[in-house]
N, C-alpha and C positions, 0 to 999 in steps of 0.2 A: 685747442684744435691741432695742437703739432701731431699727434697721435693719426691723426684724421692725414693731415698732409704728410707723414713718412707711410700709410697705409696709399694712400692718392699718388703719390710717385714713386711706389712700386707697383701699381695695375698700370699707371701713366708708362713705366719702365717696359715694362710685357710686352703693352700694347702697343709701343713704338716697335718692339722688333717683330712683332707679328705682324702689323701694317706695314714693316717695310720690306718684310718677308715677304708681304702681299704685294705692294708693286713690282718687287721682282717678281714675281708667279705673274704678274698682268704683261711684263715685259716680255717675259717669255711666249707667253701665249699668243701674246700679238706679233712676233718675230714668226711665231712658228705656226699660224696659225693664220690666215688671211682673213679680216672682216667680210663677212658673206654670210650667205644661207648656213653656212654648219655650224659659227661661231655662234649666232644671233639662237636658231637649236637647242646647244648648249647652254647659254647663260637663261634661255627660259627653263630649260629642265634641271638648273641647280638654281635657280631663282625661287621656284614654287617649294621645296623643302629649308631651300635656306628661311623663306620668308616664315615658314612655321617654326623654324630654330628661333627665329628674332620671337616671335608669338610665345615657346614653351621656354626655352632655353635662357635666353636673356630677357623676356618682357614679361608678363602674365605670370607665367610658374613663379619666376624669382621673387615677383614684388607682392604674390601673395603667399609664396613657403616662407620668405625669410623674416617678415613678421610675426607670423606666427610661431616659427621657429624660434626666434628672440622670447618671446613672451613665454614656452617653455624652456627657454636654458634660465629665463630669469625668475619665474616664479614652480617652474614644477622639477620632479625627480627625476634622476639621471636615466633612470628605468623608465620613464612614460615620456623622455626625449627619443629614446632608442626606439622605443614602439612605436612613436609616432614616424620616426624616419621610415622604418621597416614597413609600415603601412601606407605610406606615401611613395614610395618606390615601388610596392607594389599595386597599388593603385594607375600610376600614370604609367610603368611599363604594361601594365594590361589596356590602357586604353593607347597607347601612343603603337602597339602591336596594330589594334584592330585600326586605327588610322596609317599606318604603314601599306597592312594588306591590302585595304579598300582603294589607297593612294596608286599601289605597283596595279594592280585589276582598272582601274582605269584613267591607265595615262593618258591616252588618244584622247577620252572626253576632258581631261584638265588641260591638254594642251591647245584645243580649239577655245576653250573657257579664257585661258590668259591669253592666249596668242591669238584669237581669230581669226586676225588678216593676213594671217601664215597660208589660211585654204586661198587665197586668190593670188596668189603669189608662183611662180613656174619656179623660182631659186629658190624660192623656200623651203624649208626640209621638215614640213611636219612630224615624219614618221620617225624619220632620225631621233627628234625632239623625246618623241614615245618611248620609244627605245631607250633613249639615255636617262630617264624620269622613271623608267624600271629601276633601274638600278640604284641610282639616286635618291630614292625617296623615302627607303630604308635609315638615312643619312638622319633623319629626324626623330628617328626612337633612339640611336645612338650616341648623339647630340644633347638630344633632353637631358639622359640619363646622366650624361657629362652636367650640364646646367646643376641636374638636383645634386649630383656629388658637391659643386662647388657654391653651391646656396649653403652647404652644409660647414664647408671649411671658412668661407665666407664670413659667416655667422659666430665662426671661435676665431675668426680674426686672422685665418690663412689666408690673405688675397694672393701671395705671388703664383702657386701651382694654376690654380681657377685662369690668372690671366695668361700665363705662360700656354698654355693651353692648345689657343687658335693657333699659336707658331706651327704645330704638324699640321695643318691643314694643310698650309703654304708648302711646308717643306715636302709633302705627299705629293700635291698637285706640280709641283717645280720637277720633282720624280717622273714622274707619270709624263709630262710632255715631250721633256729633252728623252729620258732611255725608253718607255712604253711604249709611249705611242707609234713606232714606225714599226712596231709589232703585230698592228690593229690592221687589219683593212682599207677601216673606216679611221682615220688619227684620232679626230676628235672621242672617240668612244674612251680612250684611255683616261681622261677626265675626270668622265663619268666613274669608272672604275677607283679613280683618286679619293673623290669625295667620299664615297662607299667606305673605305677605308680606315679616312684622316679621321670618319664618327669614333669609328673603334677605337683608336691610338687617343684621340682626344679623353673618350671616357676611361679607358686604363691609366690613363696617365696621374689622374688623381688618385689611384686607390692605393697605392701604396702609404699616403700619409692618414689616410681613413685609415688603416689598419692599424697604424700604430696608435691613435686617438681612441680605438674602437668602436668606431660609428661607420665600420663598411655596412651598406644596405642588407636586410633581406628581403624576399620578396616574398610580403604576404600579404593577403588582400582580406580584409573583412570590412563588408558594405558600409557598416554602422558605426564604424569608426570616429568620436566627434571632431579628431582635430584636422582628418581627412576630408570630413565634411567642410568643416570653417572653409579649409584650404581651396578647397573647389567652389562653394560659395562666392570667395572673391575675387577665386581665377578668372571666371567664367566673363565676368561683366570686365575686370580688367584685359581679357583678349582684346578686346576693339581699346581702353585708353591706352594702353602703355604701346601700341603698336601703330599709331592713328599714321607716323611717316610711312612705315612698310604699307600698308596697305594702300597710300596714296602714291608710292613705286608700283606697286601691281598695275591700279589704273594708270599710270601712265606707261606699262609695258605692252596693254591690251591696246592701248590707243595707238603707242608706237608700229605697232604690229599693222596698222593700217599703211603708215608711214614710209616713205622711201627705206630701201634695204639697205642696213646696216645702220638704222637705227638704234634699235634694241640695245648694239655693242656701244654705241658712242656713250648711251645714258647710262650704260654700265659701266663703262669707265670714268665718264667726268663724274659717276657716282662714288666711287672709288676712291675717288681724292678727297673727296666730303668727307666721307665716312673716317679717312684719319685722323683729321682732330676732334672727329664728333666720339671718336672713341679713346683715344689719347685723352681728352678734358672732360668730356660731358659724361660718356659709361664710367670713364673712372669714376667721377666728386660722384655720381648718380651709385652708385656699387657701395661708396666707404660711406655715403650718409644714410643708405638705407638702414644699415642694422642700428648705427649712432640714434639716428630719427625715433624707431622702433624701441629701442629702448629706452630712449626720453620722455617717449610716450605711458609705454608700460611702468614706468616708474615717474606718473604726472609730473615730471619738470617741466613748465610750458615756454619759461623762462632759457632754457639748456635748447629745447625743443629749438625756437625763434633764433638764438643765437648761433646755431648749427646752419640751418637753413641760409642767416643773413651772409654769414662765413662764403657758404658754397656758391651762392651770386654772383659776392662782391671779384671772386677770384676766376668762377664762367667766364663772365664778360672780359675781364683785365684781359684773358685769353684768346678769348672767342673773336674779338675784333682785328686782331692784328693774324688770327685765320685766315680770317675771311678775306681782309684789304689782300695777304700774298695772292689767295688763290682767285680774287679778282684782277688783278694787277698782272700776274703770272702766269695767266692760266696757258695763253701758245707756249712759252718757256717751260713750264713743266711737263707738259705733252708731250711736249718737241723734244725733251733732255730724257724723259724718263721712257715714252713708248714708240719716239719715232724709227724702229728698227725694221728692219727685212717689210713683213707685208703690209705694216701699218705706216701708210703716205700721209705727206702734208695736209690734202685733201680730210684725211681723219685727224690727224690736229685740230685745222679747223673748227669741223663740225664738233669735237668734242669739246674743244675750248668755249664753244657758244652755251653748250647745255651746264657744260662747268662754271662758267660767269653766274647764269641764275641757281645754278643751284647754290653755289656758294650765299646769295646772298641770304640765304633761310639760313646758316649755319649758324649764328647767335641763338635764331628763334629753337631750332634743333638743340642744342644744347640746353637751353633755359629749362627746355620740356624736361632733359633727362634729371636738373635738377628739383626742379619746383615737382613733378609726378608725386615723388618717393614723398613729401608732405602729405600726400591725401595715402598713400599706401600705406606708410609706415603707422599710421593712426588705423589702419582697417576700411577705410573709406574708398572703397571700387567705384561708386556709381557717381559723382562727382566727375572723376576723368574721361568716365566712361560717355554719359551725357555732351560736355565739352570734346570727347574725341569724336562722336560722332556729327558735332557742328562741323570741325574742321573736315571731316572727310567730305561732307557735303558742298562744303567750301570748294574743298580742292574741283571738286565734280563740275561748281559751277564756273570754277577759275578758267580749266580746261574748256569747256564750250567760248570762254568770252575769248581766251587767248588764243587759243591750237586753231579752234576751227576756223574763225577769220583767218588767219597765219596759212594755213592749207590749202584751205578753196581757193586763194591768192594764187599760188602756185610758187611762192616764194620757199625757197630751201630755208634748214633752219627750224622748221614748227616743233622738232625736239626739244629744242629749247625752250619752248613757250610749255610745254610738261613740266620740265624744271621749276621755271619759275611758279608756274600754278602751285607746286609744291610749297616751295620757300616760302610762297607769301600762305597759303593754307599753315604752313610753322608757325608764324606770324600770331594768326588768331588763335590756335591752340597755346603756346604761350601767355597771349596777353591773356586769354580767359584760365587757366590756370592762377595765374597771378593772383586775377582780378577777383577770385573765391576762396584762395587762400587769406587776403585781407579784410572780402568782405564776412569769414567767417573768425575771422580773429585768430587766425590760424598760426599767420605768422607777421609781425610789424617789423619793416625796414627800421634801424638804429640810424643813429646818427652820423653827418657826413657820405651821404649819398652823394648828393650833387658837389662838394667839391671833388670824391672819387668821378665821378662823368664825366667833369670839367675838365681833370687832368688825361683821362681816358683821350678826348675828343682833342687836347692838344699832342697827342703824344700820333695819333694817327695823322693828324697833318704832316708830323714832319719827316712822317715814315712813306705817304703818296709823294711824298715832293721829291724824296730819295729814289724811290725808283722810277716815277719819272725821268728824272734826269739821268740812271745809270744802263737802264734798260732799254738794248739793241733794238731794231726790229726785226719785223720777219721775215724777213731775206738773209739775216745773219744768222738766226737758229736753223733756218734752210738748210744753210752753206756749212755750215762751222761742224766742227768732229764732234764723237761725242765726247771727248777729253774738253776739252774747248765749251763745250753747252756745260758741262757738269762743271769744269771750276768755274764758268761765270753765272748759272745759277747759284750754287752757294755763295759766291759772294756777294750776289743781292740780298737772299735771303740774309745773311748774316748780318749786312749792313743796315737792312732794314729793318730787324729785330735790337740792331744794339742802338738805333735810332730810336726807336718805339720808345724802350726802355729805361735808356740814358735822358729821353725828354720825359718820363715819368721822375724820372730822380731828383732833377733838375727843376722838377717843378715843386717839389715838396715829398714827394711819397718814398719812403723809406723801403728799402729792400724787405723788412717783414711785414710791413704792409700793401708791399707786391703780393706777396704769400697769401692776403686775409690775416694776419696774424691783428 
């Protein structure tokens, strides 16, 4: 497994500087940008192309090209991997064109679709939204194509370009706000113009090392093609499993959209901070196991297969937990340290801290997905996840009605949070039923020392809650305090609270390579 884990902490590598490339892009925006009508706008009109980037890009496309892929680099000729790339590229840039143009033709009706409660609204900027989702939504044939370049490098074991990747988004959009935008009329439009962009820069960015492999694309399309075929076969049903959280973000942005203004932005932000370790730990082990998976499959080791799988768990969780506890524990402190600048007030702390507490607590379940999925993919198996993602979205739908709508009618502030949480706990049952069919099909059996790994898990977080209990100001102090002052006393909770964690893992028996999964 070490091969797996120097592959897993160079995506893990990327991905931290692109996530913190991303806070700073959130930090900026929210200084220079005022939660309102134009911000909330925006994050819906790069919300709807982003959520099809998660769809083509990193969900579906990947988890159905890259097995397939594997299974030609390991049983066929160098010549009918190249054909097959070349017809594959041309295949999904012809269809991701015609959902492009369809997309820019009608913005206005997608943005009543997610946003509804944008029309009863006097602050609200529908039109604006339209406008910016022109431009925007181009963002997803650019994006893909980026996706299919790095399912390809992926695949021969290039993870660092594919990860390194999303960092021009950040560094586009960080462009665009500070020098752009007081260029615009309108600020926010400048944004819109970033993302347009960072597709581009993203998808170039790979092709230099395709050139020298020689597997840059070409684009040719022929209908009948078999392994295009396969490939869309078990796209199609994995669009709804491998994306079942994005689409339960949609519904709670349509719902938000009901919601007191300046929603939309709070659950994009406390989403925000999720999304770091869920891509930090869970896309990475989910990325370096799929081709591993895939190829244990194609060459029957069930034995290599199970072993792989138990590996990416046991190392999730060690991780996943001591996530979650920060960004439960932390969440005004991180808000407060990382976004409380110019137009974003305490006020917004707050609210964002609430929606942050529940969403954190799905982050285990969210991770688990990204790794337990690629079991049923890397075998060819779509309609298993698919099935099971469609419980959970259903879930979430009912979650929503039991949580948000009591929470609302009430007239209690806050029911953004109760979205969140409907989410987390919908992770929850896509998780456990994931699990629960990969054992009831013999897919894959836990090894041994489970439960003393838990055991020590679950002592190691006591003594990490007691730590920052006890070190952690209140909120009158992240108030008050500069940002010099927030920042070195965040990190030294964080750091104490991690070498806590850690050191009580040691301390109780577990050896530093079996921190690792080793």
């Amino acid at each position: 497994m070490s091969s797996l884990l120097r592959s897993g902490a160079v995506i893990s590598a990327m991905t931290m500087v692109s996530r913190v490339l991303g806070l700073v892009r959130d930090m900026i925006i929210a200084r220079y940008f005022p939660v309102g009508g134009a911000t909330d706008a925006f994050f819906v009109a790069f919300k709807i192309p982003n959520l099809l980037r998660r769809f083509f890009a990193e969900g579906a496309f990947a988890l159905a090209f890259v097995p397939v892929l594997s299974e030609y680099k390991e049983t066929r000729s160098r010549e009918a991997l190249k054909d097959l790339i070349d017809h594959v590229a041309g295949a999904l840039g012809l269809i991701l064109l015609i959902i492009s143009t369809v997309g820019m033709l009608a913005a206005p009706l997608l943005v009543n679709v997610f946003a509804p409660g944008f029309m009863d609204k006097p602050d609200a900027r529908p039109d604006l939204a339209a406008d910016m989702l022109r431009i925007t939504f181009p963002y997803i044939l650019f994006i893909s194509l980026a996706g299919l370049l790095g399912g390809i490098l992926n695949t021969f074991k290039h993870f660092a370009t594919p990860a390194f990747a999303p960092v021009l988004l950040n560094v586009v959009l960080i462009v665009a706000a500070i020098w752009v935008a007081p260029l615009f009329d309108e600020p926010v439009m400048a944004l819109a113009w970033g993302v347009f962009f960072a597709g581009i820069a993203q998808m170039l960015v790979q092709v230099p090392i395709l050139r020298k492999m020689g597997l840059v694309p070409r684009f040719r399309y022929r209908k009948a093609h078999d392994g295009v075929k396969k490939i869309m076969k078990l796209m199609i049903p994995a669009l709804f499993g491998s994306s079942v959280a994005q689409l339960n973000l949609v519904i709670n942005t349509v719902i938000a959209s009901f919601l007191m203004v300046g929603s939309i932005s709070w659950l994009y932000y406390s989403d925000r901070f999720v999304e770091l370790p869920l891509a930090i730990f869970g896309v990475a082990l989910g990325t370096v196991i799929l081709p591993k998976l895939s190829g244990d499959h194609a060459n029957a080791d069930s034995s290599q297969f199970s072993s792989t799988m138990d590996w990416a768990l046991r190392l999730a969780l060690l991780l996943a937990v001591p996530a979650t506890l920060g960004l439960l524990l932390l969440a005004k402190p991180i808000l407060a340290t990382v976004m409380m600048y110019g137009e974003f007030r305490w006020l917004d702390v707050e609210m964002a801290a609430m929606s942050l507490r529940t969403y954190a607590l799905g982050l285990p379940a969210f991770i688990l997905v990204k790794v337990l999925a690629p079991g049923f993919y890397s075998r060819q198996d779509t309609r298993t996840p698919v099935k099971i993602g469609i419980i959970a979205i259903f879930s979430n739908m009912l979650l929503n009605l039991l949580i948000v709508l009591p929470w609302y009618l009430s007239g209690k502030v806050g029911a953004h949070a109760g979205l969140a949480l409907a989410t987390a706990l919908a992770g929850y049952i896509n998780a456990g039923l994931l699990f629960y069919y990969l054992r009831k099909d013999n897919i894959f059996n836990l090894q041994h020392g489970w439960l003393k790994h838990l055991g020590r898990i679950l002592v190691a977080t006591v003594t990490m809650v007691v730590l920052l209990w006890l070190l952690n100001p209140d909120g009158l102090w992240w108030q008050a305090a500069s940002g010099l002052e927030k920042i070195g006393w965040l990190a030294m909770l964080i750091s104490v609270a991690l070498a806590g964690y850690f050191a009580t893992l040691r301390l109780s028996g577990i050896t530093a390579r079996q921190m690792l999964g080793r």
